[in-house]
Backbone as JSON Lines, residues from 0, in Angstrom:
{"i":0,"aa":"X","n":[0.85,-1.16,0.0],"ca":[0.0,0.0,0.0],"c":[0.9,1.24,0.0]}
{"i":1,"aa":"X","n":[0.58,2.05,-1.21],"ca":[1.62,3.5,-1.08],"c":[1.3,4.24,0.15]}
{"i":2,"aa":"X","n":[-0.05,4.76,0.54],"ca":[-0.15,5.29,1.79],"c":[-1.07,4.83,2.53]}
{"i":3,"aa":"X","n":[-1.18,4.83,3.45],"ca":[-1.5,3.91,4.44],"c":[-2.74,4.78,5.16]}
{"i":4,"aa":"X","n":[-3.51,5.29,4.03],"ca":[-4.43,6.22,5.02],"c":[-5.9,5.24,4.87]}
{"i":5,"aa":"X","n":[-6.68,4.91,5.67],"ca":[-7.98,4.28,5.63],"c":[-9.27,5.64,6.45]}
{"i":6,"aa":"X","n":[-10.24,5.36,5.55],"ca":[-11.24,6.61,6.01],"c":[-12.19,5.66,6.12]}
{"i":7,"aa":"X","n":[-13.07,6.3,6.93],"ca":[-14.03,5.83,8.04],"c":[-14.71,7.0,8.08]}
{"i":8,"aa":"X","n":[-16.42,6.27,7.99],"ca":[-17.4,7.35,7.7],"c":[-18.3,7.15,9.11]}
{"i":9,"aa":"X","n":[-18.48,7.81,9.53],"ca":[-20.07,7.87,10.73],"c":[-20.82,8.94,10.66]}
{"i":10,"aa":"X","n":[-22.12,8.78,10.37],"ca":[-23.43,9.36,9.97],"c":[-23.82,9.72,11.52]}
{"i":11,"aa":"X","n":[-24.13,11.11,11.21],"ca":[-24.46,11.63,12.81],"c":[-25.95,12.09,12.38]}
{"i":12,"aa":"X","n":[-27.18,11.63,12.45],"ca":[-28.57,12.48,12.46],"c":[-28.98,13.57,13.77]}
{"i":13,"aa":"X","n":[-28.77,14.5,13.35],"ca":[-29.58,15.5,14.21],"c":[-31.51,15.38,14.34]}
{"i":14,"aa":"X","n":[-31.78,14.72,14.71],"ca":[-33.31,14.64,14.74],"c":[-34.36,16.19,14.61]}
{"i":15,"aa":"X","n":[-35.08,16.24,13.77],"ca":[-36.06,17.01,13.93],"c":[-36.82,18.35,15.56]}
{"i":16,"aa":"X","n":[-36.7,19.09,15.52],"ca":[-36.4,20.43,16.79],"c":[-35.65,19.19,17.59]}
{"i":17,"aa":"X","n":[-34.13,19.08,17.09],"ca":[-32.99,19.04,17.92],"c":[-31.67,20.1,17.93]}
{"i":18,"aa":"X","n":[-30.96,20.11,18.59],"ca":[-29.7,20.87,18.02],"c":[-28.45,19.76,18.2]}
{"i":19,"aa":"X","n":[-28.5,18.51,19.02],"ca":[-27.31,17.95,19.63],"c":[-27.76,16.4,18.54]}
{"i":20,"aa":"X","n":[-26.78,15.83,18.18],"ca":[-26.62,14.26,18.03],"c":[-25.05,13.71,18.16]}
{"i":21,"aa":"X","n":[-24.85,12.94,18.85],"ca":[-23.87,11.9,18.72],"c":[-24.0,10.47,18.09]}
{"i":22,"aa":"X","n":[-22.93,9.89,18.11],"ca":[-22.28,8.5,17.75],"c":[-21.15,8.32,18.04]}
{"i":23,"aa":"X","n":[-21.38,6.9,18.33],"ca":[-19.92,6.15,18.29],"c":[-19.17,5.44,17.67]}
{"i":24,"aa":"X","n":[-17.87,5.88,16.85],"ca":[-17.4,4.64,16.26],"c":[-16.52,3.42,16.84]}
{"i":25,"aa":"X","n":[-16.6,2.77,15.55],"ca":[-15.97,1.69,15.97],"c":[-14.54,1.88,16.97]}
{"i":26,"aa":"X","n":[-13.58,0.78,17.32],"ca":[-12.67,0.5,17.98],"c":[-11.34,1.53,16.59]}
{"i":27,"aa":"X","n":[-10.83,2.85,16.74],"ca":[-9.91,3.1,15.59],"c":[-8.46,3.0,16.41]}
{"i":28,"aa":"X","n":[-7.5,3.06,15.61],"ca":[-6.68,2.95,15.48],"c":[-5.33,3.85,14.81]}
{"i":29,"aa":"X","n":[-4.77,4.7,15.29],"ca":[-3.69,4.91,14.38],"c":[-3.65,6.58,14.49]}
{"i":30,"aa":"X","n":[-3.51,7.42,13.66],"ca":[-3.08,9.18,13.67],"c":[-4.12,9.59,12.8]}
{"i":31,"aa":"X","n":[-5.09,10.88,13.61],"ca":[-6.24,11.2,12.41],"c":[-5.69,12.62,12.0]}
{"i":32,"aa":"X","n":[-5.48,12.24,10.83],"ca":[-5.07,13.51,9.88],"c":[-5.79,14.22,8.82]}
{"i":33,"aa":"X","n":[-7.3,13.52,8.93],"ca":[-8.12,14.56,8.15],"c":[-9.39,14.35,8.99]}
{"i":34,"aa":"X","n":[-10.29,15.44,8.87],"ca":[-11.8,15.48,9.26],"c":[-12.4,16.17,8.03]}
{"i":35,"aa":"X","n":[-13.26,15.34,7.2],"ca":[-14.37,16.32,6.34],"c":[-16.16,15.87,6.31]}
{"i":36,"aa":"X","n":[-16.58,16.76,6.28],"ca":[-18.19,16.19,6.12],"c":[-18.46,17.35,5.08]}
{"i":37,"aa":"X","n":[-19.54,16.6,4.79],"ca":[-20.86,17.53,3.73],"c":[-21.81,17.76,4.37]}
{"i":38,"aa":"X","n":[-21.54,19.26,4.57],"ca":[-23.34,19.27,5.42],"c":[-24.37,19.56,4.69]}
{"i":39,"aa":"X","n":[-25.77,18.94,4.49],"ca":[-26.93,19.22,4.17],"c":[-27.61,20.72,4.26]}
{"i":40,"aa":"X","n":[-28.08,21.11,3.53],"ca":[-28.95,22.63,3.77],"c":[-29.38,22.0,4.66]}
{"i":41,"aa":"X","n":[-29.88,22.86,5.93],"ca":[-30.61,22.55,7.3],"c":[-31.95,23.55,7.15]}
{"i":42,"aa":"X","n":[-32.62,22.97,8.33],"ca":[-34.1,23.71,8.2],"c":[-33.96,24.18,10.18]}
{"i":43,"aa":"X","n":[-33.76,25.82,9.89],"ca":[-34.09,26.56,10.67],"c":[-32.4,26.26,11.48]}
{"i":44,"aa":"X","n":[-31.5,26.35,11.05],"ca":[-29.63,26.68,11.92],"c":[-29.06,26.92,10.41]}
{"i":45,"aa":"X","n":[-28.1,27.67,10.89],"ca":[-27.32,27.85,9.92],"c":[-25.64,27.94,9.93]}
{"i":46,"aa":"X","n":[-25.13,27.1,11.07],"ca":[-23.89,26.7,11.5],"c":[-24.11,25.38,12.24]}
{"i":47,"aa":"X","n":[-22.88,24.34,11.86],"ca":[-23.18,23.5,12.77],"c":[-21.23,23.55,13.58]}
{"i":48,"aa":"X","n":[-20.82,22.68,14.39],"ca":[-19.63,22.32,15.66],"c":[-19.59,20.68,15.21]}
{"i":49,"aa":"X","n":[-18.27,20.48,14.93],"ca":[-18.21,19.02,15.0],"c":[-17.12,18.63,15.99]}
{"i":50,"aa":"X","n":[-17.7,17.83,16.94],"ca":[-16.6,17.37,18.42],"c":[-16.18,15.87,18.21]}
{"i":51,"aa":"X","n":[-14.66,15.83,18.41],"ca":[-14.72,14.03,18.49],"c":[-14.06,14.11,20.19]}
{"i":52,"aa":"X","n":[-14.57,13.23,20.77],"ca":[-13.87,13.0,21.81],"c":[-13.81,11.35,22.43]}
{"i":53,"aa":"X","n":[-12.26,11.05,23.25],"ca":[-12.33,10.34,23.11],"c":[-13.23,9.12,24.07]}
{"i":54,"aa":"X","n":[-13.73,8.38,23.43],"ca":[-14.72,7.72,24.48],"c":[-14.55,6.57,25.14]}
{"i":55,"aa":"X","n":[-13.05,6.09,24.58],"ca":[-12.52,4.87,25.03],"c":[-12.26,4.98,26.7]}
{"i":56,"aa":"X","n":[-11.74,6.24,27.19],"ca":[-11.16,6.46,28.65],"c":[-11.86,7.66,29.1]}
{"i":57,"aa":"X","n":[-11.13,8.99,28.88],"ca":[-11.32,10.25,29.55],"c":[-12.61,10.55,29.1]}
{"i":58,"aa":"X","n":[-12.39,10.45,27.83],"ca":[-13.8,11.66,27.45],"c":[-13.23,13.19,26.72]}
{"i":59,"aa":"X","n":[-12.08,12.72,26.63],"ca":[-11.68,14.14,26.76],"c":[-11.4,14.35,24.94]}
{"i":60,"aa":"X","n":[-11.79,15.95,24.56],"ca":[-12.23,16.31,23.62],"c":[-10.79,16.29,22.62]}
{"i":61,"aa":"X","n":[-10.58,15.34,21.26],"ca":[-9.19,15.15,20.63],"c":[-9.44,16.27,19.56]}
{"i":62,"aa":"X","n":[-10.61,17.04,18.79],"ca":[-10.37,17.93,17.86],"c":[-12.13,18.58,17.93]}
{"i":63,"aa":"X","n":[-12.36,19.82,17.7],"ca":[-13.74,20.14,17.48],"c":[-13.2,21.53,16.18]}
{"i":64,"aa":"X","n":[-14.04,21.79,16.2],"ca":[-14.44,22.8,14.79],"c":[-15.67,23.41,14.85]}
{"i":65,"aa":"X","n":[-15.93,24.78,14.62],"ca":[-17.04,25.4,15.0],"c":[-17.23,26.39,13.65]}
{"i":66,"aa":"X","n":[-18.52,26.46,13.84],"ca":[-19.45,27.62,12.49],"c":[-18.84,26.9,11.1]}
{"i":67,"aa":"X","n":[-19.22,25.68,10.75],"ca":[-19.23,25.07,9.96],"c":[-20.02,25.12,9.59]}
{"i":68,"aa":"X","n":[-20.49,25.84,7.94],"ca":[-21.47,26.74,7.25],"c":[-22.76,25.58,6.63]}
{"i":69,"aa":"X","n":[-23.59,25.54,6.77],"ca":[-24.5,24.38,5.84],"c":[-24.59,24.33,4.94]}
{"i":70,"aa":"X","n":[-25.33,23.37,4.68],"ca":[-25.32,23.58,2.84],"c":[-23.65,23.36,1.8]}
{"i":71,"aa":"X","n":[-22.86,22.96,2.42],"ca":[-21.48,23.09,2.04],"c":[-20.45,22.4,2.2]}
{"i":72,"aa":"X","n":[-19.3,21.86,1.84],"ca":[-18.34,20.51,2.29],"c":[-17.63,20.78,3.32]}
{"i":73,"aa":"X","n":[-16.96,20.82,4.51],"ca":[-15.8,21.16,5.05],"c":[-14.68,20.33,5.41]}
{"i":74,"aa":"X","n":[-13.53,20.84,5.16],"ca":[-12.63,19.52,5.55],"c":[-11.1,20.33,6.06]}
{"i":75,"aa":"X","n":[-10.76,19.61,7.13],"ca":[-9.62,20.06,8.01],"c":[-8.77,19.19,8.11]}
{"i":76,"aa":"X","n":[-7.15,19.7,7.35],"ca":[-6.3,18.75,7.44],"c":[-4.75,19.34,8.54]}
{"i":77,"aa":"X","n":[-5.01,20.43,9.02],"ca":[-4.41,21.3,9.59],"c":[-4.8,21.7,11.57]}
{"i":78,"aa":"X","n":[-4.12,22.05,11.9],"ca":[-4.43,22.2,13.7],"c":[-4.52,23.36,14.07]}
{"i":79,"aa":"X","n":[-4.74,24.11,14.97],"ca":[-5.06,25.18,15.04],"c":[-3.65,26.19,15.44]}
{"i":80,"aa":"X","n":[-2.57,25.23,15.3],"ca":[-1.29,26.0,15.11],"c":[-0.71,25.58,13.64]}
{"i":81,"aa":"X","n":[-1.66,25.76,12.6],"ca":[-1.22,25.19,11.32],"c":[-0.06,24.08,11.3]}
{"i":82,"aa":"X","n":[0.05,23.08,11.8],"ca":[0.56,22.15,11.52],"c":[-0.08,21.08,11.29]}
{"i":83,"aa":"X","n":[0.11,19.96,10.67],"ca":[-0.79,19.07,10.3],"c":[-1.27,18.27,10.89]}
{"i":84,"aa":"X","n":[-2.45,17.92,10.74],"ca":[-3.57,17.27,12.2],"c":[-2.7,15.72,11.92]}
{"i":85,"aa":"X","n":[-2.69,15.51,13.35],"ca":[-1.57,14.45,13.06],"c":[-2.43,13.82,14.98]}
{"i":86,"aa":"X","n":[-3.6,13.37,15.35],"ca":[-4.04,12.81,16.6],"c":[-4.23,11.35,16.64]}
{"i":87,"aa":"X","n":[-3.39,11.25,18.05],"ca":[-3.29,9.71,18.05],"c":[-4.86,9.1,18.62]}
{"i":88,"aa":"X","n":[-5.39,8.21,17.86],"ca":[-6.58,7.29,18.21],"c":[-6.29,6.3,19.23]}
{"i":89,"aa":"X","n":[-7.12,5.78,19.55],"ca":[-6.58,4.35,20.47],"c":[-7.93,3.58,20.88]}
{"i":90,"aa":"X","n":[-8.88,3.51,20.6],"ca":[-10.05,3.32,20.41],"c":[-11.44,3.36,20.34]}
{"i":91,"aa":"X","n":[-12.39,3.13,20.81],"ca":[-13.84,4.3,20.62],"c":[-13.87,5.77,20.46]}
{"i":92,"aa":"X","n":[-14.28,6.57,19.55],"ca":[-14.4,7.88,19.5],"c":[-15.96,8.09,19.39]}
{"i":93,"aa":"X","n":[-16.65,9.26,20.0],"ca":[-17.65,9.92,20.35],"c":[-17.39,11.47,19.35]}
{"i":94,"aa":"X","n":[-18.55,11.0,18.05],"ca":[-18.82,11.98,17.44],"c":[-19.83,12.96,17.68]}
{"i":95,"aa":"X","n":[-19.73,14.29,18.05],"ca":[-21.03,15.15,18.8],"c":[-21.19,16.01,17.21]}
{"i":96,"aa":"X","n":[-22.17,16.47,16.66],"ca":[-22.52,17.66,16.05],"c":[-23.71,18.3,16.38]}
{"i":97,"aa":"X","n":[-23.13,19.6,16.84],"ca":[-24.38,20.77,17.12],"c":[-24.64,21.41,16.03]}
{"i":98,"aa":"X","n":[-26.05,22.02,16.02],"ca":[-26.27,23.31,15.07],"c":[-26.87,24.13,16.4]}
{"i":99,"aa":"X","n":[-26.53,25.43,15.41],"ca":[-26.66,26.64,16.03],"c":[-28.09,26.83,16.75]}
{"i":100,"aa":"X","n":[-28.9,26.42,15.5],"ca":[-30.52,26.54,16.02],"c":[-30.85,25.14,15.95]}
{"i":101,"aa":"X","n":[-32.23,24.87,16.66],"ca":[-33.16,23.64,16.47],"c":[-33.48,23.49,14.93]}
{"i":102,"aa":"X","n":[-32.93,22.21,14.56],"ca":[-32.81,21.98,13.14],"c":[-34.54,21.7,13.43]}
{"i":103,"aa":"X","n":[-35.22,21.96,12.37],"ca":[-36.62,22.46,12.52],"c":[-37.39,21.26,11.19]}
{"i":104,"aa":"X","n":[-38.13,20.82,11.42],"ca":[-38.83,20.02,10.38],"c":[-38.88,18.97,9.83]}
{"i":105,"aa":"X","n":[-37.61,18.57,9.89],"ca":[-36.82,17.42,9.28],"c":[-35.52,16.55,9.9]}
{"i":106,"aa":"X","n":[-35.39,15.74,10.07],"ca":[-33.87,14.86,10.46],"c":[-32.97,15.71,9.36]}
{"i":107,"aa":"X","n":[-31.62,15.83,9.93],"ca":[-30.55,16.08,9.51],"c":[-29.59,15.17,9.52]}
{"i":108,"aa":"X","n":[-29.18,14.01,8.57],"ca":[-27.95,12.98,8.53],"c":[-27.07,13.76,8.18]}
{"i":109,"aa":"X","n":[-25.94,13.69,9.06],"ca":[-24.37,14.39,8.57],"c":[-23.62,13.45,8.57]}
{"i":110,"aa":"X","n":[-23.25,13.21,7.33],"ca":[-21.9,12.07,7.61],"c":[-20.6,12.95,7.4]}
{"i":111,"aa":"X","n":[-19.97,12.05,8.9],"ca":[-18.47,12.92,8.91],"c":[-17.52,11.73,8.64]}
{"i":112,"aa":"X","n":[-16.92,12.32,8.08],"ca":[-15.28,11.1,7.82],"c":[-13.71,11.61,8.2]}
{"i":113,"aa":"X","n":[-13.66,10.31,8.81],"ca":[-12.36,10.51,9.5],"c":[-11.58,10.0,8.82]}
{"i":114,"aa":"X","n":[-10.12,10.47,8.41],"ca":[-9.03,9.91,7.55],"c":[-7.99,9.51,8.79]}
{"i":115,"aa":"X","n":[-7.9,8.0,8.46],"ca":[-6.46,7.87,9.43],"c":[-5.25,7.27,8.86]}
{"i":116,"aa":"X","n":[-4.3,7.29,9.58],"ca":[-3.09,6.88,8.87],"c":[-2.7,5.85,10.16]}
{"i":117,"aa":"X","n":[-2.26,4.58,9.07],"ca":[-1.8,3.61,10.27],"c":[-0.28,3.71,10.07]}
């Protein structure tokens, strides 16, 4: 294999007048060096927050991202000291996405994908 990156998708639905949904993925493994999703036009928010944290032990939050525009792709391969997202996994992660407002009318599926490198 030239690079050794495997991506992994988890679908987060925001339910109808919700603002919060999680999931959990599987058992991962290895350095996450990309986060991107497509978000759906939403009904009634117009930013959503994507949190991973880890759920294997602490809980404690490994990358989030905020005012992530709807309707639109986003993808982060960089840290918030521009160096390259480079976070070690070690197993269960807890995907949270908020929107700003009560997504209003309809379920919202967001699938987010995680790129890792083993």
């Amino acid at each position: 294999m030239k690079y050794p990156v495997k991506r992994y998708t988890q679908t987060v639905t925001i339910l109808a007048d919700g603002t919060t949904a999680n999931a959990d993925t599987t058992a991962l493994y290895g350095f996450l060096v990309g986060v991107k999703a497509v978000v759906p036009a939403l009904v009634g928010t117009t930013t959503l927050t994507i949190t991973i944290k880890d759920a294997s032990s602490s809980g404690a939050t490994i990358y989030t991202k905020a005012t992530i525009a709807e309707g639109a792709s986003f993808a982060a391969f960089i840290d918030a000291n521009n160096y390259p997202l480079r976070v070690p996994l070690d197993g269960v992660q807890n995907i949270t996405v908020t929107a700003s407002n009560a997504q209003t009318a309809a379920e919202a599926p967001i699938p987010v994908v995680l790129l890792l490198e083993r």
